[in-house]
ROGU-924676 format. One record per residue: chain; residue in three letters; x, y, z of N, C-alpha, C, O, CB in turn. Coordinates in pm, 1 decimal, padded with zeros to 6 digits. Glycine has a CB too. Example, Ala and Ser with C-alpha at 12.3 -4.5 7.8 and 13.67 -1.06 7.14 Angstrom:
2
  kette  rest        nX        nY        nZ       caX       caY       caZ        cX        cY        cZ        oX        oY        oZ       cbX       cbY       cbZ
      A   ALA   01319.0  -00569.0   00780.0   01230.0  -00450.0   00780.0   01320.0  -00330.0   00780.0   01423.6  -00331.9   00846.5   01130.8  -00447.3   00904.6
      A   SER   01285.0  -00225.0   00708.0   01367.0  -00106.0   00714.0   01290.0   00003.0   00787.0   01340.9   00113.8   00803.9   01408.4  -00059.8   00572.5
//
This chain:
151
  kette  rest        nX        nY        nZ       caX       caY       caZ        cX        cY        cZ        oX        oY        oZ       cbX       cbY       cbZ
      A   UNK  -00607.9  -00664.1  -01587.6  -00692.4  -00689.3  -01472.8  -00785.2  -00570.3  -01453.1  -00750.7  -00453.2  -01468.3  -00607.6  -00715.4  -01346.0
      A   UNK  -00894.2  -00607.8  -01421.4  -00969.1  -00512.3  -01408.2  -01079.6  -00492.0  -01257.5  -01166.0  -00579.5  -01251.9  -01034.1  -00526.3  -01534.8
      A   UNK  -01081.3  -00438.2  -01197.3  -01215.4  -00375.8  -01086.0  -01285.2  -00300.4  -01039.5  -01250.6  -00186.7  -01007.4  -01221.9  -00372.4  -01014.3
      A   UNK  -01387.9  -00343.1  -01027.3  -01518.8  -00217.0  -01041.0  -01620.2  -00260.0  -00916.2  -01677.6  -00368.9  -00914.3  -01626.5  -00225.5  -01223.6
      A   UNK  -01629.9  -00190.1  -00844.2  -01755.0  -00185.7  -00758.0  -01821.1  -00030.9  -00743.9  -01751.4   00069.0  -00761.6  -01712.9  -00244.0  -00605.5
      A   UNK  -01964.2  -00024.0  -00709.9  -02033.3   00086.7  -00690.3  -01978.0   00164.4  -00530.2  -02004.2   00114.8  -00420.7  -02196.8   00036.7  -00698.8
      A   UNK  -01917.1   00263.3  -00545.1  -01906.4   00320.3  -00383.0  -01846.2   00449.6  -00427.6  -01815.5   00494.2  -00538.1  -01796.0   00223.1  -00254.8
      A   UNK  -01839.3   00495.2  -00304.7  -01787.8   00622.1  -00343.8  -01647.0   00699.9  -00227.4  -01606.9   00633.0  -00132.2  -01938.6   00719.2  -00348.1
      A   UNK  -01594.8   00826.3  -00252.2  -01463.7   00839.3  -00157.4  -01510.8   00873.0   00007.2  -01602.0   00946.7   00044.9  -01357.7   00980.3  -00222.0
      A   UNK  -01454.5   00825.6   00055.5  -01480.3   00837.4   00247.5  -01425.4   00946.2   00272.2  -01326.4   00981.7   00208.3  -01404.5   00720.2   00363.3
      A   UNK  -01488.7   01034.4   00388.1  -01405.5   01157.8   00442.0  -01375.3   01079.9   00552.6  -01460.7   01014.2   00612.1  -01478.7   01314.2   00472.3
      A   UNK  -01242.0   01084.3   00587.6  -01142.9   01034.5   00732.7  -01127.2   01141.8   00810.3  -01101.8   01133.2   00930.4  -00981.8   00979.8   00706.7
      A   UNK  -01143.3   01267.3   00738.1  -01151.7   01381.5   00874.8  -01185.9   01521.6   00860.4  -01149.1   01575.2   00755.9  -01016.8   01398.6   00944.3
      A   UNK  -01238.6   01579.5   00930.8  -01242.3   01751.5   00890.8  -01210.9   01811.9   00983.6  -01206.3   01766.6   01098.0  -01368.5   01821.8   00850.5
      A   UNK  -01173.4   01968.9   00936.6  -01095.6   02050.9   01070.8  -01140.3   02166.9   00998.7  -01215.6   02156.1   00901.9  -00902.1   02037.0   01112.0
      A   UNK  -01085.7   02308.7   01052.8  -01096.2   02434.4   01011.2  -00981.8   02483.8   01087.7  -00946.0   02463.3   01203.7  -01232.1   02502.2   01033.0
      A   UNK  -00918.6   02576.6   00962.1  -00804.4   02616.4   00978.7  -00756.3   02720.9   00943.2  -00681.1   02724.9   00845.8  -00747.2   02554.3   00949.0
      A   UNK  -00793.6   02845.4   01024.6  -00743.1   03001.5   00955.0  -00892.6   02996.4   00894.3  -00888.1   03011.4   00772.2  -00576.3   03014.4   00813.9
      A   UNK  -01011.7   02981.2   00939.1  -01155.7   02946.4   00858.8  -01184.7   02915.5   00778.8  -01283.3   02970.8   00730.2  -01223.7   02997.0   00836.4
      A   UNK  -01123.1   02809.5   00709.2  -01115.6   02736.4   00592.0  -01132.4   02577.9   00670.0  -01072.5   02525.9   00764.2  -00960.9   02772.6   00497.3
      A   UNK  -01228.2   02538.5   00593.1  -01280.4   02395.3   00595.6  -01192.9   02343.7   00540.4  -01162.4   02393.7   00432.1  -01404.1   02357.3   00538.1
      A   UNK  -01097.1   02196.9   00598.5  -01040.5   02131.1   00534.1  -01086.6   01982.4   00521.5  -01094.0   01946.0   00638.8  -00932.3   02152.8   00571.0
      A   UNK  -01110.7   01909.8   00466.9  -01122.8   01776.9   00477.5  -01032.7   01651.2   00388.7  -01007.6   01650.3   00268.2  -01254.8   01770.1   00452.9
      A   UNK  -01009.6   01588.1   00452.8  -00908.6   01447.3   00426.3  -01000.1   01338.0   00397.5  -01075.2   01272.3   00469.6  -00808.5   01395.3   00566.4
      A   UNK  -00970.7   01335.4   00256.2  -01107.2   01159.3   00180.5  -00945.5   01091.9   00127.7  -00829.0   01128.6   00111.9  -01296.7   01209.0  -00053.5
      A   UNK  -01018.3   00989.6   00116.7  -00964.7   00867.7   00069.1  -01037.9   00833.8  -00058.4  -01160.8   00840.2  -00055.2  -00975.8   00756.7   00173.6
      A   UNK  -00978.0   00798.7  -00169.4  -01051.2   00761.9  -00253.2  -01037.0   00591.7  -00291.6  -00938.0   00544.1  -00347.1  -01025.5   00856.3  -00355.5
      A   UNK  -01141.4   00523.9  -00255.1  -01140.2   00402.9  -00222.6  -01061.6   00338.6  -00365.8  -01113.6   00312.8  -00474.4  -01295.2   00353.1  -00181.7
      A   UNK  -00997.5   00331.8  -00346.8  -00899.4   00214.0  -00416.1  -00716.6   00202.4  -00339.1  -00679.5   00273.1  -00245.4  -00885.0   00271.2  -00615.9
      A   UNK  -00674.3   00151.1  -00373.2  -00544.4   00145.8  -00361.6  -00449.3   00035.3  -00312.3  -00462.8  -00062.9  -00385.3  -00527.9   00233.4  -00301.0
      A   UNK  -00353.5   00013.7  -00210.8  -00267.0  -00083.9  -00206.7  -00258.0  -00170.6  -00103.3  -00205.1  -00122.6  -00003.0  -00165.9  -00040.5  -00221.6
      A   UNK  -00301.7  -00311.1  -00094.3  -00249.0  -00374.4   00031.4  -00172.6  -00517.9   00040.0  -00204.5  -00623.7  -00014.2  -00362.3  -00386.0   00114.1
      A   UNK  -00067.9  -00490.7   00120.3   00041.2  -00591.4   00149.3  -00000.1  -00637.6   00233.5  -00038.8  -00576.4   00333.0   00167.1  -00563.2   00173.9
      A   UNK  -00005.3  -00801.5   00212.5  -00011.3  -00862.2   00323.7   00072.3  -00995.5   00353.1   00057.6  -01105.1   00299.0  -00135.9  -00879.8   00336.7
      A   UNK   00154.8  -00962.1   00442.6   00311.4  -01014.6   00492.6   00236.5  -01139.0   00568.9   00338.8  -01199.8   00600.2   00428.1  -00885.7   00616.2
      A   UNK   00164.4  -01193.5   00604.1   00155.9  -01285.5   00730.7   00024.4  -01346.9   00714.9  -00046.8  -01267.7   00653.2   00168.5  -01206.8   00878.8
      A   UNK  -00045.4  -01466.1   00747.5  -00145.1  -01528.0   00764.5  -00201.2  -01477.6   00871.9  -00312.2  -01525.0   00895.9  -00127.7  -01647.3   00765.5
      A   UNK  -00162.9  -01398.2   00944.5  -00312.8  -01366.0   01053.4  -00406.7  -01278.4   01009.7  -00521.0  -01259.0   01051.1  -00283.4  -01297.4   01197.7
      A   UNK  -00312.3  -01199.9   00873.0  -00432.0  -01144.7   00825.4  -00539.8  -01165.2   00686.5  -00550.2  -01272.5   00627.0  -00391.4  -01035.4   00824.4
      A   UNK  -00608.1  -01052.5   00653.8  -00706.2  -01131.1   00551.4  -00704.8  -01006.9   00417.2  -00679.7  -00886.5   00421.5  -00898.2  -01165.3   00636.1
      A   UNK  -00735.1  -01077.9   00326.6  -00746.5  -01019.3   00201.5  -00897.8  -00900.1   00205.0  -01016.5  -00923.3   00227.9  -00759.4  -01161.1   00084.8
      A   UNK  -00798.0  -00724.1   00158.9  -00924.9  -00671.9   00195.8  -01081.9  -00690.4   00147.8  -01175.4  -00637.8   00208.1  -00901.4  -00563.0   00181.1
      A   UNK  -01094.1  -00756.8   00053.4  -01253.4  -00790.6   00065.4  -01340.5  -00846.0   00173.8  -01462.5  -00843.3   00189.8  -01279.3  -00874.5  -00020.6
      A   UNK  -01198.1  -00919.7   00274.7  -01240.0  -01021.9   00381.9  -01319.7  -00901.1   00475.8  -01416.7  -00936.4   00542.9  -01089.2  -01118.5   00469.0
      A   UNK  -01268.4  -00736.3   00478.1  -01238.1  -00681.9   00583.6  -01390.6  -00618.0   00639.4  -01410.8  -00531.4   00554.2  -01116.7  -00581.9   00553.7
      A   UNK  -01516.1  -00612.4   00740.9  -01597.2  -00531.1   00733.8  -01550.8  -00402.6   00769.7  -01654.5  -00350.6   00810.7  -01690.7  -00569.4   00793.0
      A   UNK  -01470.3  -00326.5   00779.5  -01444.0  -00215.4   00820.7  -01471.3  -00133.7   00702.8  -01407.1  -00155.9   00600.1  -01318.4  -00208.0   00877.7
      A   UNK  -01582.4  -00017.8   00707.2  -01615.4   00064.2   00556.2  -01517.4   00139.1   00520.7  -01559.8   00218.6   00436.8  -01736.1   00163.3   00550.8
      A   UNK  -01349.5   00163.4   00552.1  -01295.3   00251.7   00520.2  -01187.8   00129.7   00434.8  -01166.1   00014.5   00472.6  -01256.1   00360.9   00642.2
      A   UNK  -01150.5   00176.1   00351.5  -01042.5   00073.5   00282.5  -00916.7   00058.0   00311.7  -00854.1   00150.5   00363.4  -01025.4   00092.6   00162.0
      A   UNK  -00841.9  -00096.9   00275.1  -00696.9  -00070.7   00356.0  -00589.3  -00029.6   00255.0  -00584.9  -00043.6   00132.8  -00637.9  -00214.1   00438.1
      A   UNK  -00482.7   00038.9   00363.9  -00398.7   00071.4   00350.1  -00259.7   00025.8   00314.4  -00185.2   00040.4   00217.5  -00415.7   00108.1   00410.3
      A   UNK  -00252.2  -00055.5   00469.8  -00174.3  -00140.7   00455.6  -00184.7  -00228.7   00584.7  -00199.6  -00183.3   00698.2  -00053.1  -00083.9   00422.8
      A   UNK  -00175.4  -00351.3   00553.8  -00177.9  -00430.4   00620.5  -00061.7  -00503.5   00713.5   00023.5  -00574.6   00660.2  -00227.8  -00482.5   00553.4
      A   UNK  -00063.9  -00485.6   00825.5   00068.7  -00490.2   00881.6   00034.7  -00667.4   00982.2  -00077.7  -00717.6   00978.6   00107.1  -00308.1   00996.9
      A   UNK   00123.6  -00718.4   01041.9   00135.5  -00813.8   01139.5   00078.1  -00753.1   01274.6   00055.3  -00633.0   01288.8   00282.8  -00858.8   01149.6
      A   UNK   00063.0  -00823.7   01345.8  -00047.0  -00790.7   01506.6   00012.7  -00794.2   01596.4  -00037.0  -00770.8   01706.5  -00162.2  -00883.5   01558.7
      A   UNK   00164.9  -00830.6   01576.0   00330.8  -00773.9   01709.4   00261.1  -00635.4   01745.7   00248.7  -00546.5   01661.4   00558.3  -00727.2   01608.6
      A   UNK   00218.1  -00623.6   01872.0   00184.8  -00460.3   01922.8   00359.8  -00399.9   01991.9   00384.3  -00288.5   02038.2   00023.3  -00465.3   02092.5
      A   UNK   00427.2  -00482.4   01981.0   00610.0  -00419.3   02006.3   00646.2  -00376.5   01938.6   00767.5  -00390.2   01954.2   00725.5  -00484.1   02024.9
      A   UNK   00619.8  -00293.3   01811.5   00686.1  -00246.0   01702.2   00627.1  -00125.7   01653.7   00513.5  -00151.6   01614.1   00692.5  -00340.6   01603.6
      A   UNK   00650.1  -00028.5   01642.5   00626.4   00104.2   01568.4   00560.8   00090.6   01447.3   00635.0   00094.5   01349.2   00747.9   00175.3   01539.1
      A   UNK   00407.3   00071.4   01420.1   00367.0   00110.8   01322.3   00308.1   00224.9   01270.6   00187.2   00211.3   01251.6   00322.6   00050.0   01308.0
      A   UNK   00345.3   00312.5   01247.1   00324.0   00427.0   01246.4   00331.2   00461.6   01060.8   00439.1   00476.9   01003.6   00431.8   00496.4   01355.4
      A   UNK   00237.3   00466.8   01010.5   00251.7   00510.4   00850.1   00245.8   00614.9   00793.9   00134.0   00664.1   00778.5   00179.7   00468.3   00779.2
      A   UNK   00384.8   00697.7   00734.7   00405.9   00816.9   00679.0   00341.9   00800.8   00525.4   00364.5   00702.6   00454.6   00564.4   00853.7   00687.9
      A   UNK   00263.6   00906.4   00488.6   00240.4   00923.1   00358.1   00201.4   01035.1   00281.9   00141.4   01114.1   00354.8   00170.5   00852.5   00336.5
      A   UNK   00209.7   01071.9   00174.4   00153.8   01140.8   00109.1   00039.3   01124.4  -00014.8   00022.4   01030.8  -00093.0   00240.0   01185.5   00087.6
      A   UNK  -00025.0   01239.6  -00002.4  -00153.3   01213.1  -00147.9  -00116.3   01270.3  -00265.7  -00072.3   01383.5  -00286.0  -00312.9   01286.4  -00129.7
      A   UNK  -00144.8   01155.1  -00363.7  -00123.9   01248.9  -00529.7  -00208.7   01272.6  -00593.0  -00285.8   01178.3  -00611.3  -00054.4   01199.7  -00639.0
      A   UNK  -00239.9   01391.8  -00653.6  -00312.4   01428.3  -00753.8  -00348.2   01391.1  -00901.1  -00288.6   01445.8  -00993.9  -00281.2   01510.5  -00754.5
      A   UNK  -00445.4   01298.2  -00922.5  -00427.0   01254.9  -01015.7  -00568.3   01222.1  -01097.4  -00637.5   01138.8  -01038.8  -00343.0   01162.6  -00985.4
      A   UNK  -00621.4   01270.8  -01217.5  -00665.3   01255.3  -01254.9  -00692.6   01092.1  -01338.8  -00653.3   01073.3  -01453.9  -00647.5   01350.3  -01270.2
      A   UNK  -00751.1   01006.5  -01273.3  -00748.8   00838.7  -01376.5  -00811.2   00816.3  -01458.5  -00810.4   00701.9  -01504.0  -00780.6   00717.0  -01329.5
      A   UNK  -00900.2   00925.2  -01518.7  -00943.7   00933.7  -01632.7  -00857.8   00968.5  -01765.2  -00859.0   00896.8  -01865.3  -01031.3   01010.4  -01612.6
      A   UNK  -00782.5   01088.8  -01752.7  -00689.2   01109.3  -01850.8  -00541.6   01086.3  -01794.8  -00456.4   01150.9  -01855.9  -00709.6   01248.1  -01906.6
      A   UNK  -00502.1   01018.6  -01705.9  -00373.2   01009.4  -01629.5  -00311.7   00851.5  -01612.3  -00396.2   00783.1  -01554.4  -00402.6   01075.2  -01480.0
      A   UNK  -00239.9   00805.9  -01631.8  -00173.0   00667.2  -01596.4  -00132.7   00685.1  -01457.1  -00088.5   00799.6  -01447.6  -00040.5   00624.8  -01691.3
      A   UNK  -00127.9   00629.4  -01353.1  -00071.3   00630.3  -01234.2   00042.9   00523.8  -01231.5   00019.1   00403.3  -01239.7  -00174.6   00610.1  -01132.4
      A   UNK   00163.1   00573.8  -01220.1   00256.5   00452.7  -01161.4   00251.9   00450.8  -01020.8   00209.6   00532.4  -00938.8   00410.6   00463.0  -01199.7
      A   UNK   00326.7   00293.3  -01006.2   00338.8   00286.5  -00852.0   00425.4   00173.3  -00824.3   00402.0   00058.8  -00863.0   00198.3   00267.9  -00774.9
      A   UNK   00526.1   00209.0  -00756.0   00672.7   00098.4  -00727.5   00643.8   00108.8  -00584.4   00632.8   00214.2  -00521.9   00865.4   00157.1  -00779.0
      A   UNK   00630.4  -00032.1  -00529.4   00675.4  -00089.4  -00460.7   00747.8  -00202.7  -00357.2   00686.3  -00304.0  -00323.9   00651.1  -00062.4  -00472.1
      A   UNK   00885.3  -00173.9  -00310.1   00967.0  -00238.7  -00213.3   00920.1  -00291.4  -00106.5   00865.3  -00231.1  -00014.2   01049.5  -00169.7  -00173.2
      A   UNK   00936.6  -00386.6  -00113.8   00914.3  -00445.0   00036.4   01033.7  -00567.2   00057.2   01078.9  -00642.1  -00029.4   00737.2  -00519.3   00054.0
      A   UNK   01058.2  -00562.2   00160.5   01133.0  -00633.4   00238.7   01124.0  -00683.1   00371.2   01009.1  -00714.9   00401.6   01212.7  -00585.1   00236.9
      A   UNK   01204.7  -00698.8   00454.7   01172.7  -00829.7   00581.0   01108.3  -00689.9   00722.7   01060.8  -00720.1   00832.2   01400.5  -00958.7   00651.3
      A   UNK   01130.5  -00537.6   00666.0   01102.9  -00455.4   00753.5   01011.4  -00306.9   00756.8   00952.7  -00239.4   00841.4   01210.7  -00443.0   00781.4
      A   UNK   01037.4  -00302.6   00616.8   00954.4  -00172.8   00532.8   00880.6  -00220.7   00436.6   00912.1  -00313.1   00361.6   01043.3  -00062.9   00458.0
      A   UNK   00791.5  -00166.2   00436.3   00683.7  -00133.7   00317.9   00728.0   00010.4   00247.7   00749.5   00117.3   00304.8   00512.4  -00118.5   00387.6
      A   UNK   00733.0  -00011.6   00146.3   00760.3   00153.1   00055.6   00680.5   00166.2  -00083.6   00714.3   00094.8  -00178.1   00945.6   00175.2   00000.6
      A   UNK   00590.1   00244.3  -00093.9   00504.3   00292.4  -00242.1   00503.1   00413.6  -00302.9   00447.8   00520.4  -00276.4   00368.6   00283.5  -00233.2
      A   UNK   00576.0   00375.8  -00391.1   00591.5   00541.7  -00461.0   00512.1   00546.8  -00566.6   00521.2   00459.5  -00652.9   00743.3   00591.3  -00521.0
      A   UNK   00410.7   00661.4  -00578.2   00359.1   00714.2  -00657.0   00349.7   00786.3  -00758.1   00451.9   00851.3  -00735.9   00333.0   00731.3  -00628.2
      A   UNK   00303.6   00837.1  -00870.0   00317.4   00948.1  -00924.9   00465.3   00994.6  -00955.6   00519.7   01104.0  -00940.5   00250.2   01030.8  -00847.6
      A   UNK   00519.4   00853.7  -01012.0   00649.7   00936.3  -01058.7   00742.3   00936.5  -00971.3   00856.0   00974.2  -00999.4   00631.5   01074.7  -01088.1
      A   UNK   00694.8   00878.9  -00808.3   00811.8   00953.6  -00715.1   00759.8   01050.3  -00660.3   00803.2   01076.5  -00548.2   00934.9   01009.5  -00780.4
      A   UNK   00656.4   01132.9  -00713.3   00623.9   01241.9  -00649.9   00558.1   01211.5  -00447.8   00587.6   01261.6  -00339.3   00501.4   01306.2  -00770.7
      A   UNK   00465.3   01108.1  -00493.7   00459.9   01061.3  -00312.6   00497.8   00913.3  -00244.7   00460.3   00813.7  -00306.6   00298.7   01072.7  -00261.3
      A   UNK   00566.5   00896.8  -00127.1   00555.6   00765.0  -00074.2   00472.8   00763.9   00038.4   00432.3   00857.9   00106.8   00680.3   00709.1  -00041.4
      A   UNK   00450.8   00625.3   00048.7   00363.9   00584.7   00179.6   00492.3   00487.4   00226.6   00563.6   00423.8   00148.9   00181.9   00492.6   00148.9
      A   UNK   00504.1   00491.3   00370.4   00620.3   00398.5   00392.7   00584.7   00356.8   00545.9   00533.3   00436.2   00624.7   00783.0   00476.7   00370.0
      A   UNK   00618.3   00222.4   00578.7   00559.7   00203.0   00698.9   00599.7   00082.0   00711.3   00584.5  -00012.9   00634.4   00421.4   00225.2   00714.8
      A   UNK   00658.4   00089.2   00823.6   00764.7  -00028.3   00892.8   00683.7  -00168.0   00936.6   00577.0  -00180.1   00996.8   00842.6   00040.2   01050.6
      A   UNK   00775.0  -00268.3   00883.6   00636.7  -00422.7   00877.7   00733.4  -00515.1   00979.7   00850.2  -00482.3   01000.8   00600.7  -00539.3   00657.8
      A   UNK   00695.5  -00588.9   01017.5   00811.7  -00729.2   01060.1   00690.0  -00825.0   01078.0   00618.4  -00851.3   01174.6   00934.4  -00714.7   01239.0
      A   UNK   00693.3  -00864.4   00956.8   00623.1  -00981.4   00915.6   00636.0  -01079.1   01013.8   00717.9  -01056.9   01103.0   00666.6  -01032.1   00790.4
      A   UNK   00555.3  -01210.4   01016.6   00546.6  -01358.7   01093.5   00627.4  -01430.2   01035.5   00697.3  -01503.0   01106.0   00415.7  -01437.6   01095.1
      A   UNK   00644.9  -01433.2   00885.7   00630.6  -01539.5   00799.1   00738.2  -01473.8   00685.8   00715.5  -01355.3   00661.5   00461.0  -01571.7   00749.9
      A   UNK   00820.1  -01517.3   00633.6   00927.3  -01478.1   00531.7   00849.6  -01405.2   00407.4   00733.8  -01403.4   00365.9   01015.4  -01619.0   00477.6
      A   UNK   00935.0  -01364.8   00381.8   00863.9  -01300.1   00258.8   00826.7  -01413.6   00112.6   00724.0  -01420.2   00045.1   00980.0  -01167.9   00206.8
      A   UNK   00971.2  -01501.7   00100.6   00922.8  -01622.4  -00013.0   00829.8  -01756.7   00108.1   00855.3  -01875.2   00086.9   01119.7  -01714.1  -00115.5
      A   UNK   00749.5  -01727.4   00201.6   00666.3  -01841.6   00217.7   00531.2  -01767.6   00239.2   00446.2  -01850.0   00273.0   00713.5  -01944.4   00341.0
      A   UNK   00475.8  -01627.7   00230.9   00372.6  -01588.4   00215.1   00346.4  -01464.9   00242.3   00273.5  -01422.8   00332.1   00310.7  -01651.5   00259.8
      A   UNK   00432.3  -01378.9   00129.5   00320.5  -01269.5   00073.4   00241.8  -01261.0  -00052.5   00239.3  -01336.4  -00149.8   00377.1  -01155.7   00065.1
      A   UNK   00180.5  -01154.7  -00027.8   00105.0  -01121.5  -00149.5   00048.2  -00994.4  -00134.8  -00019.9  -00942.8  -00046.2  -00000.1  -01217.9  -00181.6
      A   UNK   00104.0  -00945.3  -00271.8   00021.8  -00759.0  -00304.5  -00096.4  -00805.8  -00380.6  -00101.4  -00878.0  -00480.2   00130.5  -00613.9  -00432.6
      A   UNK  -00224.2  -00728.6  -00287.3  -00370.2  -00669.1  -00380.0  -00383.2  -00562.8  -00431.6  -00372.2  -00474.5  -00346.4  -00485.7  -00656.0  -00318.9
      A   UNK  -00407.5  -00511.7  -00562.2  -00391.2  -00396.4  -00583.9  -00586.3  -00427.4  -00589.8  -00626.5  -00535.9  -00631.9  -00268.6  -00339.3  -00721.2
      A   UNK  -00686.7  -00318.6  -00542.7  -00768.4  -00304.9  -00527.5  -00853.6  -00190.9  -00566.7  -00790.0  -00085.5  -00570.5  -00755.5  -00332.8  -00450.3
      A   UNK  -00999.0  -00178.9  -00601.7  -01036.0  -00079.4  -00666.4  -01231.2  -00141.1  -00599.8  -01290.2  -00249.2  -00601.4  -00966.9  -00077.5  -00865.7
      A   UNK  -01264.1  -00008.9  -00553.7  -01400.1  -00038.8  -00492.6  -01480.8   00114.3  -00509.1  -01564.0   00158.4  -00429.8  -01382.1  -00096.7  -00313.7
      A   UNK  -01429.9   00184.0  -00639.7  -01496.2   00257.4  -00673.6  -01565.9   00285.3  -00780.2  -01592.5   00180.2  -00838.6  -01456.1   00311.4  -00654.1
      A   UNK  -01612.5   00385.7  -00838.8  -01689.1   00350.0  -00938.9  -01673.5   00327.5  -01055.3  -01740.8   00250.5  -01123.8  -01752.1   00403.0  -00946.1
      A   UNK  -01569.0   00402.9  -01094.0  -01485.4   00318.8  -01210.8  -01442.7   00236.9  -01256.6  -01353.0   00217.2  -01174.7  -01427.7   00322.2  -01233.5
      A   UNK  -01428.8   00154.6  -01336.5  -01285.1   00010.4  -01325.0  -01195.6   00049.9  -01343.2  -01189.5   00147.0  -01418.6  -01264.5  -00114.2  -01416.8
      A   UNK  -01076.3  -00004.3  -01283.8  -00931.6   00058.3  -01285.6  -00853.1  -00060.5  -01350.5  -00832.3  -00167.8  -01293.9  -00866.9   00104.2  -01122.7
      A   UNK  -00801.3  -00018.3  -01510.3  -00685.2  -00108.6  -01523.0  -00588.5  -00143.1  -01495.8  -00536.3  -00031.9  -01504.4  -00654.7  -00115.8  -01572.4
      A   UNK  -00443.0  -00257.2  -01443.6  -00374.4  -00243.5  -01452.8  -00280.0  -00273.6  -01568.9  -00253.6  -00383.8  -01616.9  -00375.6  -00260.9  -01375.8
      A   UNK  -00233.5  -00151.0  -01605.2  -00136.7  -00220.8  -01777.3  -00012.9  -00295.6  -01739.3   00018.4  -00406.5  -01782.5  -00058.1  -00074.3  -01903.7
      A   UNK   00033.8  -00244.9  -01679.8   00177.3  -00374.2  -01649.6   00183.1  -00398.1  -01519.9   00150.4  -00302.7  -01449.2   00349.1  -00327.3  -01686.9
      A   UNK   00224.9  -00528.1  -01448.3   00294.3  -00575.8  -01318.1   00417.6  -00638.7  -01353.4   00440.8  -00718.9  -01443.9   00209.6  -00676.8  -01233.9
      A   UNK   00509.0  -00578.3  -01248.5   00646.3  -00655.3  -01286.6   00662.9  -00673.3  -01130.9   00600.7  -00625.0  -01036.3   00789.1  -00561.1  -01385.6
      A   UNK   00786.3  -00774.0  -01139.9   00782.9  -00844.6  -00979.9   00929.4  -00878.6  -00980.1   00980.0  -00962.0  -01055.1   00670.0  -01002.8  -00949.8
      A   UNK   00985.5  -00816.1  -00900.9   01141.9  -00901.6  -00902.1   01203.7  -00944.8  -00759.3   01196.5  -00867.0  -00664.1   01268.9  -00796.1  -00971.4
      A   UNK   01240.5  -01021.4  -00752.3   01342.8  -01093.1  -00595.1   01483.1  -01029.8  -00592.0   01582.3  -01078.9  -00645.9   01384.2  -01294.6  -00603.9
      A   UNK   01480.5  -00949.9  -00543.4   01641.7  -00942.8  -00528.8   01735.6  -01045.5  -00456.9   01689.8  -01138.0  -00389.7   01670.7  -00823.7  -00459.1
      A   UNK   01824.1  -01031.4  -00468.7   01940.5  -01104.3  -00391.7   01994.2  -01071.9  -00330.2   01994.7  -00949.0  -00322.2   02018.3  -01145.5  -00426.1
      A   UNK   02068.9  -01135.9  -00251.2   02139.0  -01069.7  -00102.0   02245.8  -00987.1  -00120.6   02321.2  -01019.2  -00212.5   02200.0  -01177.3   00000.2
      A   UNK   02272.9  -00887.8  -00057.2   02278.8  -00770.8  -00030.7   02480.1  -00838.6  -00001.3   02494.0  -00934.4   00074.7   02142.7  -00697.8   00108.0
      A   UNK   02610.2  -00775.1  -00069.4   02689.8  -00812.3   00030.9   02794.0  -00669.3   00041.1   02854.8  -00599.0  -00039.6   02764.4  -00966.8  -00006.6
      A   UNK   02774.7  -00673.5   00187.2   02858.9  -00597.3   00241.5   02935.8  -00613.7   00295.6   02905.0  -00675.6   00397.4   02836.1  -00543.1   00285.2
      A   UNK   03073.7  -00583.4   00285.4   03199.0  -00588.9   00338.0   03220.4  -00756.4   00368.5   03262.2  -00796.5   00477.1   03208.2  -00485.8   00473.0
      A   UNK   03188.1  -00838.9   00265.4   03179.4  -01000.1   00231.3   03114.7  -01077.9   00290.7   03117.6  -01200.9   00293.6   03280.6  -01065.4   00236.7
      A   UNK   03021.6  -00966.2   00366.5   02920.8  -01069.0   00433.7   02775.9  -00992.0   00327.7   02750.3  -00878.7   00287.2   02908.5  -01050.0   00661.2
      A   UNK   02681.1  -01188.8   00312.1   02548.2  -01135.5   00265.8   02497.0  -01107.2   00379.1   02538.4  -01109.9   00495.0   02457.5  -01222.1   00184.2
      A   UNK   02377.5  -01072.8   00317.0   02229.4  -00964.6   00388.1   02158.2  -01012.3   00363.6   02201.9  -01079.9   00270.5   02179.4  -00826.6   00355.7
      A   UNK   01996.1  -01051.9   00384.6   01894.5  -01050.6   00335.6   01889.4  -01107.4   00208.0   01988.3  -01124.1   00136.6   01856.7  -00945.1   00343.0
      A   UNK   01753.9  -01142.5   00174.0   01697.2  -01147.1   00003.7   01753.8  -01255.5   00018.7   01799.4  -01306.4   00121.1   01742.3  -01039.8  -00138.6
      A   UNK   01748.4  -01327.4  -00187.7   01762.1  -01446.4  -00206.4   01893.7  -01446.0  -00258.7   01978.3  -01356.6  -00262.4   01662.3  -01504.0  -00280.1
      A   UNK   01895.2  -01619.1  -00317.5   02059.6  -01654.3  -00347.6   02065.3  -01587.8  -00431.4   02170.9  -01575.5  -00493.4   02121.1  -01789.5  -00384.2
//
């Protein structure tokens, strides 16, 4: 799979610190889950900054998204990236493990009646992906009772 659009990385913020200019970009590509029909696939989105992650519109729930940035060259570098999701977390690990983004979801809608991961790329490069793998787990049993997931 491949995607390519002309754009370039967004600065989300600047500060100075000990007199050192710091600034926080995004480099437009990356990951979005989307658990629920109220929302839309990011191409749908006009907002110029790209998504993240896409959560459900319950304002009762803590969405609050921890993450970290990896360093990575995608010219000479492969990037991996695993991620879990389930009926409550979102989890993406990067770089080996080296960073996650993790951020608590409670979907509308089950997970086998409508999700779907975009992996997305709106920069200037095309970004391949060489492998997708996808697996369902099964329910979880603890102390002889199941959990979650499928049969």
């Amino acid at each position: 799979m491949m995607w390519s659009a002309q754009a370039k990385e967004h600065t989300l913020a600047t500060n100075t610190l000990k007199g050192e200019r710091i600034e926080l970009k995004f480099y437009p590509n990356g990951l979005a889950i989307v658990l629920t029909r109220e929302t839309a696939k990011p191409s749908g989105s006009s907002s110029p900054y790209p998504v993240l992650l896409i959560r459900n519109l319950a304002e009762h729930y803590d969405k609050t998204t921890y993450g970290a940035f990896v360093d990575v060259d995608p010219v000479h570098e492969k990037l991996s990236l695993r991620s879990l999701i389930d009926h409550s977390i979102v989890e993406s690990f990067g770089g080996e493990g080296k960073a996650c983004i993790s951020a608590r979801v409670y979907p509308t809608l089950t997970l086998d009646k409508g999700a779907h991961l975009y992996a997305f790329n709106n920069g200037i490069e095309g970004v391949r992906i060489s492998q997708l793998s996808a697996w369902i787990m099964k329910k979880a049993h603890i102390n002889g009772s199941k959990l979650g997931g499928s049969d």
